[in-house]
C-alpha positions as CSV (number, residue, x, y, z in Angstrom):
1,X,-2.1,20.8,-13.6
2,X,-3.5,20.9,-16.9
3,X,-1.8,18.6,-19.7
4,X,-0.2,20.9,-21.2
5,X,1.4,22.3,-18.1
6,X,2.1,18.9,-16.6
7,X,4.1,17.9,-20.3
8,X,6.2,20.9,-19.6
9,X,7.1,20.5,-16.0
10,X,8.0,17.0,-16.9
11,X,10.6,18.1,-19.7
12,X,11.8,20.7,-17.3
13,X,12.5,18.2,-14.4
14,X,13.7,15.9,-16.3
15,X,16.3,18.0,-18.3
16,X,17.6,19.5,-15.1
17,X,17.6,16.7,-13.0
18,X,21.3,16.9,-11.2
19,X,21.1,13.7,-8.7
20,X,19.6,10.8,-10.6
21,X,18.6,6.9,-8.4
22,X,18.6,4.0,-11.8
23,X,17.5,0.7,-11.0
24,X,18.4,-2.0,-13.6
25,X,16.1,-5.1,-13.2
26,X,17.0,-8.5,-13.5
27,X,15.9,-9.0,-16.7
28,X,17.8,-6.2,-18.2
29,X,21.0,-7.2,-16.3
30,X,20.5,-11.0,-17.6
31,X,18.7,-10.7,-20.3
32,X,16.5,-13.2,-19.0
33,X,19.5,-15.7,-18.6
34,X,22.3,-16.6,-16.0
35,X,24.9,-14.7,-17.2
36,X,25.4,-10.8,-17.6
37,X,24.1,-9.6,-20.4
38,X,26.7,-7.6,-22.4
39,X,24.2,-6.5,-25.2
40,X,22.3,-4.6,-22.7
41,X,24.4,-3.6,-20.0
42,X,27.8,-1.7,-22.2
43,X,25.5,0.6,-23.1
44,X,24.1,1.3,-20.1
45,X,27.4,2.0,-18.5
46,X,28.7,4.3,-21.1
47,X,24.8,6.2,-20.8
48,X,25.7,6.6,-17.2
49,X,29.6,7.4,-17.7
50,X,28.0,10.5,-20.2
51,X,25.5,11.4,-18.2
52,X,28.0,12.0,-15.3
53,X,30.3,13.3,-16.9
54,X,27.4,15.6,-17.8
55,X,27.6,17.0,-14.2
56,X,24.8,14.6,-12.7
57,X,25.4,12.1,-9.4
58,X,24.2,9.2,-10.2
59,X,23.4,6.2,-7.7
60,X,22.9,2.7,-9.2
61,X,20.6,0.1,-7.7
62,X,21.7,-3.2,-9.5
63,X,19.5,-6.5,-9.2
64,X,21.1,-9.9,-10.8
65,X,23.2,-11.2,-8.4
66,X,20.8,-14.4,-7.5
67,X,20.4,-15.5,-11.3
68,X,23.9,-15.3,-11.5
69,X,25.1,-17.2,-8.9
70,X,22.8,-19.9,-9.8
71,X,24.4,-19.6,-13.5
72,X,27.7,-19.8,-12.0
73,X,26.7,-23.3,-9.9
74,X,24.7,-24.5,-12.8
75,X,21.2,-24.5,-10.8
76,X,18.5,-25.4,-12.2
77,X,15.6,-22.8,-11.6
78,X,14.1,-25.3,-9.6
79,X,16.6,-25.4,-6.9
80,X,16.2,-21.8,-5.8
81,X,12.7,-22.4,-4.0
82,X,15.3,-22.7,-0.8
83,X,16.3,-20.0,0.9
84,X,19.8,-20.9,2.0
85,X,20.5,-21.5,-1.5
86,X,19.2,-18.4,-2.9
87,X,21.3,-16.5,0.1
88,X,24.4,-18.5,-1.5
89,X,23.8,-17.8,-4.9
90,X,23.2,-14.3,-3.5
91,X,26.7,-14.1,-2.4
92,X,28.7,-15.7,-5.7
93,X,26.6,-13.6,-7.6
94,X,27.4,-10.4,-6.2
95,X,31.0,-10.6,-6.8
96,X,30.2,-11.4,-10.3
97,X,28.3,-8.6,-11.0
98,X,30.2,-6.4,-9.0
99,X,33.8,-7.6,-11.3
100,X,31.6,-7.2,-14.3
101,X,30.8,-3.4,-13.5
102,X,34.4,-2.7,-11.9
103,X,35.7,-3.8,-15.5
104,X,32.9,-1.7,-18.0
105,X,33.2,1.3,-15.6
106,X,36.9,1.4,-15.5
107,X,36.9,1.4,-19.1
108,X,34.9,4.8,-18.9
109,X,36.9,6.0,-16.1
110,X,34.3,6.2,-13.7
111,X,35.4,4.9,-9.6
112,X,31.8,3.1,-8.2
113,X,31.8,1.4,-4.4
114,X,29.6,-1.3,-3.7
115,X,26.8,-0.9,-0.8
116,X,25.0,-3.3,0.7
117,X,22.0,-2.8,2.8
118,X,19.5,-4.4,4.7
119,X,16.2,-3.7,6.6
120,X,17.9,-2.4,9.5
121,X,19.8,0.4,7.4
122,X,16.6,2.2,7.0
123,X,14.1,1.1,10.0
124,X,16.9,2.0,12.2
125,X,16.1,6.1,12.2
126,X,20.4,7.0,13.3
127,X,21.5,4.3,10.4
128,X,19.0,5.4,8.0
129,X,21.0,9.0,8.7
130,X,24.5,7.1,8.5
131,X,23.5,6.1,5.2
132,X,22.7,9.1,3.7
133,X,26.2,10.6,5.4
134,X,27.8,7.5,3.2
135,X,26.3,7.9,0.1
136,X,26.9,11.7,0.5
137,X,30.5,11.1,0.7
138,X,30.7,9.1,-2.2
139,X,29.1,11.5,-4.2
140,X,31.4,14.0,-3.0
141,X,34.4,11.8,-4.1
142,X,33.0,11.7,-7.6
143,X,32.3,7.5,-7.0
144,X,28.8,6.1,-8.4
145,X,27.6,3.9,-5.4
146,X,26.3,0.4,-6.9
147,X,23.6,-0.7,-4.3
148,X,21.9,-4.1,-4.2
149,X,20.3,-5.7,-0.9
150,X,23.0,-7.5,1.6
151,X,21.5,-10.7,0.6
152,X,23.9,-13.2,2.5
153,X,22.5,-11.8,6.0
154,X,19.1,-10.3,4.9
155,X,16.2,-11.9,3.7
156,X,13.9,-9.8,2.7
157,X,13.8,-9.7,-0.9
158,X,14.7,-13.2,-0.8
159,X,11.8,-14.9,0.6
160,X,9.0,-15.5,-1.4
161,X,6.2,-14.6,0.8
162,X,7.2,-11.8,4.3
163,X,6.2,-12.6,7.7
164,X,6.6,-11.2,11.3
165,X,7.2,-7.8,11.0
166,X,5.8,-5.6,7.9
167,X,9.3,-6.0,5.4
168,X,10.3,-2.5,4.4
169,X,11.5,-3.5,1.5
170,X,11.1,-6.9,-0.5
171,X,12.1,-5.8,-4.5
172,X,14.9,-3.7,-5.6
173,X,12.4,-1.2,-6.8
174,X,11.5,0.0,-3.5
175,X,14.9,-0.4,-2.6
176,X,16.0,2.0,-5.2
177,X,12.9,4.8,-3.9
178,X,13.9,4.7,-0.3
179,X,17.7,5.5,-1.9
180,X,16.1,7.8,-4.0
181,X,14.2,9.5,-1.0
182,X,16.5,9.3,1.2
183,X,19.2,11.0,-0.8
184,X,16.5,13.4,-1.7
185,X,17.1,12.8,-5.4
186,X,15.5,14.7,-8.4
187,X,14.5,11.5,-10.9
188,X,14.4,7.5,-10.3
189,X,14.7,6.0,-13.0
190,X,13.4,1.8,-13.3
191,X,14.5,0.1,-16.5
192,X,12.8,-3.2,-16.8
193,X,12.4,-5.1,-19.6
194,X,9.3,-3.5,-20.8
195,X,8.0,0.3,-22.7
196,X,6.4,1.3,-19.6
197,X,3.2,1.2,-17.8
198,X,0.9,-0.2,-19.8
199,X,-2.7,0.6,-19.8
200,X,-5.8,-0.9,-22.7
201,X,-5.9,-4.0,-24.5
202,X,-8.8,-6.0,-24.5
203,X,-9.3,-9.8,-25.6
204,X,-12.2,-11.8,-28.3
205,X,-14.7,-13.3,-25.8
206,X,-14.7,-16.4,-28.7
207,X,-11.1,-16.9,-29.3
208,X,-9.4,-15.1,-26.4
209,X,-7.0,-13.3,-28.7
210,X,-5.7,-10.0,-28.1
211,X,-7.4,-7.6,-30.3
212,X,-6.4,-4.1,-29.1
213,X,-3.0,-3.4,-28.2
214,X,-2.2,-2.0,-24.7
215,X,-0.8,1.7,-24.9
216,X,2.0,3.0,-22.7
217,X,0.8,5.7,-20.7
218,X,3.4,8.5,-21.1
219,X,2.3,10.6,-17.6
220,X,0.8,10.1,-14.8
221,X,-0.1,12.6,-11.9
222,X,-1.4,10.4,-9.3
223,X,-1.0,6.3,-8.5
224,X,-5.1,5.8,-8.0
225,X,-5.7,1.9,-6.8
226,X,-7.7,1.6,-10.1
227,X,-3.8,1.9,-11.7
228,X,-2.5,-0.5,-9.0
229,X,-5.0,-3.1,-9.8
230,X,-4.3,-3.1,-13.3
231,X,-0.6,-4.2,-12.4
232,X,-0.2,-6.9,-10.6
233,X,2.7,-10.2,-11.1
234,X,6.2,-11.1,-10.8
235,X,8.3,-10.7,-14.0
236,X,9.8,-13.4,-15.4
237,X,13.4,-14.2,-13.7
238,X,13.0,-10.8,-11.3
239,X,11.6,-10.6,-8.2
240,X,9.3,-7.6,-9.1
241,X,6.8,-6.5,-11.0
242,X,4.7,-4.1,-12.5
243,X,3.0,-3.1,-9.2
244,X,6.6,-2.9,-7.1
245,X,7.2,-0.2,-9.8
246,X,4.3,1.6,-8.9
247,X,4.8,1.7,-5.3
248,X,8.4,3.1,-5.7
249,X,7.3,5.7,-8.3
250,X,4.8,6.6,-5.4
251,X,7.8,6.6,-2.9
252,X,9.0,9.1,-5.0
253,X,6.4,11.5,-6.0
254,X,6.1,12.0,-2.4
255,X,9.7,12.5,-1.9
256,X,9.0,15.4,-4.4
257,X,10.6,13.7,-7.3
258,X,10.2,12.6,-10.4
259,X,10.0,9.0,-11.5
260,X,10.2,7.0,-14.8
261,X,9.4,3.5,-15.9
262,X,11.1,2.5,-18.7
263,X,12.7,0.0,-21.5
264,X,16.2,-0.7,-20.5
265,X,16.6,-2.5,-23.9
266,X,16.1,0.1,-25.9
267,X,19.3,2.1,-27.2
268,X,20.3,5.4,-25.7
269,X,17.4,5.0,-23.1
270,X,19.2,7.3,-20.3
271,X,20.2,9.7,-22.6
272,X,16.1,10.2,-24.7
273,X,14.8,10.1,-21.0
274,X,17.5,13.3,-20.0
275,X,16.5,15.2,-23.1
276,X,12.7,14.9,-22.3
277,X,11.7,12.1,-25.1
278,X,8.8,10.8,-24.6
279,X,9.9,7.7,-23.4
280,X,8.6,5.4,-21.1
281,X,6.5,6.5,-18.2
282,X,7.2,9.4,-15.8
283,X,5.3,10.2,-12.8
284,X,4.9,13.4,-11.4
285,X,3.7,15.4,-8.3
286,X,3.5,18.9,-6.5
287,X,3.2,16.9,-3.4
288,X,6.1,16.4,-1.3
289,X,6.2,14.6,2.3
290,X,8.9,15.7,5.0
291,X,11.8,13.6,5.0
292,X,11.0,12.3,8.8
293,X,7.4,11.7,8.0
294,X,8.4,9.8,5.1
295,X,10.5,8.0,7.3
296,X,7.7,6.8,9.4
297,X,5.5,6.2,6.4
298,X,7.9,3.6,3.6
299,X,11.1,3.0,5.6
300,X,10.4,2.5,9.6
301,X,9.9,-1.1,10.8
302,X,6.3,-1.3,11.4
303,X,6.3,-3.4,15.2
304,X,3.0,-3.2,16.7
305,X,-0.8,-2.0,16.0
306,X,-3.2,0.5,18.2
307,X,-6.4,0.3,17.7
308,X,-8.5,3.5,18.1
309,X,-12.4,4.5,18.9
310,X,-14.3,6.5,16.6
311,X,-13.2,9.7,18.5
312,X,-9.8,9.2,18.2
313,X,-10.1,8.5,14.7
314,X,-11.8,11.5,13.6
315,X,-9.6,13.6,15.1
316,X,-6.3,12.4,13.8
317,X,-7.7,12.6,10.1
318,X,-8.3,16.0,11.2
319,X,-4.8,16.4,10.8
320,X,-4.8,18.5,14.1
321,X,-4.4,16.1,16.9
322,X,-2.0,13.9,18.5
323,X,-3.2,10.2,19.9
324,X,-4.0,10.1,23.8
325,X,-4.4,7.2,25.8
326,X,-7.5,7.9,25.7
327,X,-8.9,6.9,22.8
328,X,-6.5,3.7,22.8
329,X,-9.0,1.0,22.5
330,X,-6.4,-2.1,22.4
331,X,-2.7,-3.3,22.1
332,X,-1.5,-5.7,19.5
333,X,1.8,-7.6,19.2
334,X,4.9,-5.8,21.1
335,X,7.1,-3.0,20.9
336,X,9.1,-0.4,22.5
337,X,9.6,3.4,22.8
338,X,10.1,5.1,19.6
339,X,9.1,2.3,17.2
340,X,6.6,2.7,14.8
341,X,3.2,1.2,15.6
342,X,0.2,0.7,12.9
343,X,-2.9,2.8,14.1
344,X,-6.1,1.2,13.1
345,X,-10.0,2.0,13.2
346,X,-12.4,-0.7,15.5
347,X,-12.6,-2.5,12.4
348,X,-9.3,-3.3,11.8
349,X,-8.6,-0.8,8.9
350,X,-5.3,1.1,8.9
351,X,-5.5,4.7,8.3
352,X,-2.4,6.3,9.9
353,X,1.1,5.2,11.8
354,X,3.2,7.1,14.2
355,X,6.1,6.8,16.4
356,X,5.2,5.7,19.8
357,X,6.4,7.4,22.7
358,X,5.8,4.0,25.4
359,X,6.4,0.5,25.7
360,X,3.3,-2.2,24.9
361,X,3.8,-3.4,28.0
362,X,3.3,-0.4,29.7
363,X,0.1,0.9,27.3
364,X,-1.2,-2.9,28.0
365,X,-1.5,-2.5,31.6
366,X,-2.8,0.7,31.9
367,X,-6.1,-0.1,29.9
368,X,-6.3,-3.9,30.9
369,X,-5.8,-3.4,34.7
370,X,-9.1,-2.1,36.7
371,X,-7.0,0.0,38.7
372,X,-5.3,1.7,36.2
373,X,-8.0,2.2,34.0
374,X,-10.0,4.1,37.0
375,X,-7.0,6.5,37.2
376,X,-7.1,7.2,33.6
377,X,-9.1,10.2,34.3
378,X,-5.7,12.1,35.5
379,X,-3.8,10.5,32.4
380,X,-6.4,11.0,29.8
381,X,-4.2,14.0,28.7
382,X,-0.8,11.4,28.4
383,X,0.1,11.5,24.8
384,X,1.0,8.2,23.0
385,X,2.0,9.5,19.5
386,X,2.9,13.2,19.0
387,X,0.9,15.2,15.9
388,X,4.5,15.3,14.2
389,X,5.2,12.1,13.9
390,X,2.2,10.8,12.9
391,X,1.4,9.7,9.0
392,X,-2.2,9.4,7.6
393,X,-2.1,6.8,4.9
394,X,-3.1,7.1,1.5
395,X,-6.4,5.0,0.6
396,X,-5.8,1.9,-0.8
């Protein structure tokens, strides 16, 4: 799109965007300390009480609930390096924040149901549909769901750094885009605790002082890894950053939607972003990804990794071809019928994943074992991964 055309279609979605995912950071819910942050949050609420009663379903995606169960035990920041501890705070916390909304909604007259999820509730393909029967409900009922990670039994946005298995989700911003996709939403919307995505800004090579200010971009068409290598960081007190906030806004570009980063801080925030301000920054995209293949892409466990020859290779970035045995050069880790497995060139690079119909095991034998491998001619044809259910990945 030109910019002109791309400014309008952004006032248009925005203005008639009926089913609305908000994600209020850490930051914005504590205002950077261990209690909840009154200034910032009232006025939140009653933006989201207006803006329903508006006619728009709202979902909210609520981080806090660590900083304030450490506020609660009088923790030093120090003390939540453990993870047991942070999984206790966790818990307090989440009753605090949940009373604290209870009470600001109720004074609005507005129901809201607390939902906690973990990994399994979206790498678990009949769950992941569950939750969307759920959260449908709810809506139906006129309640705002108030999600937040089940942190007491999950880990995943807990632990500092992920191993074993790829985490599907570590931040609340991604969180709040798999909601968002799943629920096939029109806008997420990310306050944090700054303007936007911020772009410029350069620094005296004598003094080091800043001596052009970064702008906020107002609009971005496509997440290029020159953007995502200009964000980068945790914010202070959150778990996130500025580059979790681009991977969800990406989530949901290819969900079709509409995304916008923006200054929770700022008065009447909801409301400018709903009447097409310019405000903050919105993503946009004409691209939309299936709701299965976007399954397979952000929300599926990842449990294993093929790795492919050239031929195979070529053919599935064809985007005509399914993966045979065939060009199955080697097995990695383990899995099972119907996970989803990494495919990856002779070099190691990812390009694609897919949901595999056979066991490692079974894949394993038939290329390691002489026998097997001279009666591959008759099973050449056997297909691992159907065309359907396999995902080429973005460039990174």
């Amino acid at each position: 799109m030109v910019e002109e055309e791309l400014e309008e279609e952004r006032e248009r979605r925005l203005r008639a965007a009926r089913r609305v995912v908000v994600k209020l950071g850490t930051n914005v819910v504590t205002g950077g300390g261990d209690r909840v942050c009154l200034e910032h949050i009232e006025p939140i609420v009653a933006s989201l009480a207006r803006l329903k009663n508006d006619g728009r379903q709202l979902v909210l995606v609520s981080s806090g609930a660590v900083g304030l169960g450490a506020g609660r035990l009088k923790l030093h920041r120090s003390r939540l390096r453990d993870l047991v501890t942070r999984q206790a705070c966790a818990a307090i916390g989440q009753s605090l924040l949940m009373n604290a909304y209870e009470q600001l909604f109720h004074a609005h007259g507005v129901n809201i149901a607390q939902v906690l999820l973990t990994e399994e509730d979206f790498t678990d393909w009949r769950r992941y549909t569950n939750l969307r029967r759920t959260m449908e409900k709810l809506l139906k009922l006129n309640v705002l769901p108030i999600v937040n990670e089940n942190d007491t039994v999950s880990t995943a946005e807990l632990e500092y750094v992920a191993t074993g298995p790829e985490r599907v989700f570590g931040d609340n911003d991604r969180l709040a885009a798999l909601v968002m996709s799943k629920l096939e939403a029109d806008t997420l919307v990310l306050l944090t605790n700054v303007d936007g995505l911020l772009r410029g800004g350069s620094k005296s090579a004598t003094t080091g002082a800043a001596f052009d200010e970064k702008m906020v971009v107002p609009l971005v068409e496509e997440i290029t890894a020159e953007l995502k290598s200009e964000a980068g960081g945790a914010s202070a007190g959150g778990r996130g950053g500025m580059l979790t906030k681009l991977d969800a806004a990406q989530i949901a570009m290819r969900a079709g939607g509409t995304a916008v980063i923006a200054n929770g801080t700022q008065p009447g925030i909801l409301e400018r972003i709903f009447a097409a301000e310019t405000v903050g920054t919105t993503f946009i995209s004409s691209l939309r990804m299936a709701g299965k293949r976007r399954w397979i892409a952000y929300a599926a466990g990842v449990r294993g990794r093929l790795i492919v020859n050239d031929g195979a290779r070529e053919a599935l970035l064809k985007g005509k071809a399914s993966l045979l045995s065939s060009g199955v050069v080697r097995v990695e880790e383990q899995f099972e019928p119907q996970d989803v497995v990494r495919i990856a060139d002779t070099e190691g690079c990812e390009f694609a994943r897919g949901i595999i119909n056979c066991a490692s095991e079974d894949l394993r034998r038939a290329i390691e074992n002489d026998e097997a491998a001279s009666a591959r001619k008759g099973a050449r044809a056997r297909v691992l991964v159907t065309r359907d259910h396999i995902v080429l990945l973005e460039k990174r």
